[in-house]
C-alpha positions as CSV (number, residue, x, y, z in Angstrom):
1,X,-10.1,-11.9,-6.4
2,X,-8.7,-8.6,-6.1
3,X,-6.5,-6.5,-8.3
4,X,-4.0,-5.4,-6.4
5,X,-1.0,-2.7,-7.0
6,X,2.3,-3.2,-5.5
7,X,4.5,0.1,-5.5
8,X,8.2,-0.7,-4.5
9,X,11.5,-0.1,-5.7
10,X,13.1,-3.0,-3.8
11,X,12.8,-6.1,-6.3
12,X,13.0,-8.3,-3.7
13,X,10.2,-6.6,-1.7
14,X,8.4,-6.5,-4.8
15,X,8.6,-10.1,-6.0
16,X,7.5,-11.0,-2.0
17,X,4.3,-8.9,-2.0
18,X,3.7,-10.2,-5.7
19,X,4.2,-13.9,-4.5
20,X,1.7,-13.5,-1.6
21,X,-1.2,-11.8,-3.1
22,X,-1.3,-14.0,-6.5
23,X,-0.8,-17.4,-3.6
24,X,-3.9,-16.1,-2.6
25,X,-5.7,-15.7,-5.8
26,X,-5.3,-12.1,-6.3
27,X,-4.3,-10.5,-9.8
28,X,-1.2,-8.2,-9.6
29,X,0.4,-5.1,-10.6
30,X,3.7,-3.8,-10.1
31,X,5.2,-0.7,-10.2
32,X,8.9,0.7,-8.8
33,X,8.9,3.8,-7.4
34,X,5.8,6.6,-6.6
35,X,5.4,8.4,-9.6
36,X,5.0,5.1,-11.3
37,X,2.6,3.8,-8.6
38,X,0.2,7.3,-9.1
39,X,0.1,6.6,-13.2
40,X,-1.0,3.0,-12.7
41,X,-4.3,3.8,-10.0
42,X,-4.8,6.4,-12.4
43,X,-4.9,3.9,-15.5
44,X,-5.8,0.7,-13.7
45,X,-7.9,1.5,-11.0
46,X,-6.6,-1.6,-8.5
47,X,-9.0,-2.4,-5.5
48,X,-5.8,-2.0,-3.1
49,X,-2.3,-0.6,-3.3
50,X,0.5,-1.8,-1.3
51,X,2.8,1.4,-1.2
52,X,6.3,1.7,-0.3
53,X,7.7,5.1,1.8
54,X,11.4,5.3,0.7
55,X,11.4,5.5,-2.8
56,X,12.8,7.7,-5.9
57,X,11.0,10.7,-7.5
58,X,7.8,10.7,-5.3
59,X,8.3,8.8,-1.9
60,X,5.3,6.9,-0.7
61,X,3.9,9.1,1.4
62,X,4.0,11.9,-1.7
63,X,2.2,9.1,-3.8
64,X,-0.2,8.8,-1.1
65,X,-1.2,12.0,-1.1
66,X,-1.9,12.5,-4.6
67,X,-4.0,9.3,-4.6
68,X,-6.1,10.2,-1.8
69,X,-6.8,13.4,-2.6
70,X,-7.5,12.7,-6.3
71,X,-11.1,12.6,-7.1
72,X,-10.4,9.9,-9.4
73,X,-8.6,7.6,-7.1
74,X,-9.4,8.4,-3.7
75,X,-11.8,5.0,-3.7
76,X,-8.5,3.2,-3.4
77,X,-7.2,1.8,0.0
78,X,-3.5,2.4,0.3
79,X,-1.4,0.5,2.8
80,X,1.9,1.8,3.7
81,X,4.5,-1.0,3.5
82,X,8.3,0.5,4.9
83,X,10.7,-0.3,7.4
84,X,10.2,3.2,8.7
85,X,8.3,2.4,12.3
86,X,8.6,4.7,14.3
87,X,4.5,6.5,16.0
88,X,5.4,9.8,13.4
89,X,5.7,7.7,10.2
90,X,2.3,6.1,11.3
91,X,0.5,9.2,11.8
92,X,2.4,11.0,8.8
93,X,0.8,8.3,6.8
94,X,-2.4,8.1,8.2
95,X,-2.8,12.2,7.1
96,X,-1.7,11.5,4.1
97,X,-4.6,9.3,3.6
98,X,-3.4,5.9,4.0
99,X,-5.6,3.1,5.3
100,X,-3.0,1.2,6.7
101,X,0.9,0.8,7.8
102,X,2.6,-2.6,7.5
103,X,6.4,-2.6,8.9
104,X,8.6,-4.3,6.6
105,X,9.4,-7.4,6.4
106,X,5.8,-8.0,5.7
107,X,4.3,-11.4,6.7
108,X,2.3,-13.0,4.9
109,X,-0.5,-13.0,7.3
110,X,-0.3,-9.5,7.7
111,X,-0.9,-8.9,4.4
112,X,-3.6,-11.3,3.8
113,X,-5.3,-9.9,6.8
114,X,-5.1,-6.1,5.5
115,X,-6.3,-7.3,2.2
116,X,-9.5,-9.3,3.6
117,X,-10.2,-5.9,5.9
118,X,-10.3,-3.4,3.1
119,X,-11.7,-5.6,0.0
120,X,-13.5,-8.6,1.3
């Protein structure tokens, strides 16, 4: 079981990625928007983030950043989850330091899969 952080500010989006991990036995955390998302790895060290891009205060790919390059959290694996597809959002998030990119709407296999890749 993994703890897993969920950073979105779509409460539908949110209550989805929620639904999915904990079907699958994983605990959950939840936060809405990046500057929210950055406190909680700080405070609750999860084993995997799920981070939205288009978000208030810091965007997703801000958030990223400062997680990744943080000595204290860069041990985290941060997926990108966004509707934002196109090749330059991919490789914008992959500099930032993310360790995936899921295109919203996630499915649920998707999501299991990324999870089973970067915590076992």
């Amino acid at each position: 079981m993994a703890k897993i952080l969920v950073v979105d500010d779509s409460p539908t989006q949110l209550a989805n990625m929620v639904r999915i991990c904990q079907a699958h036995g994983h605990q959950t955390l939840t936060a809405t928007n990046g500057a929210e998302g950055v406190a909680m790895a700080q405070s609750e060290s999860p084993d995997l983030i799920f981070m939205d891009v288009v978000m208030p205060e810091l965007n997703g790919f801000q958030a990223t950043r400062k997680i990744t390059r943080d000595p204290a959290t860069q041990h985290i694996p941060v997926v990108l989850v966004t509707t934002k597809d196109q090749d330059t959002d991919k490789v914008w998030g992959e500099r930032q330091g993310a360790a995936g990119y899921i295109v919203k709407p996630p499915q649920e296999a998707e999501l299991v899969a990324k999870i089973k890749e970067l915590v076992g």
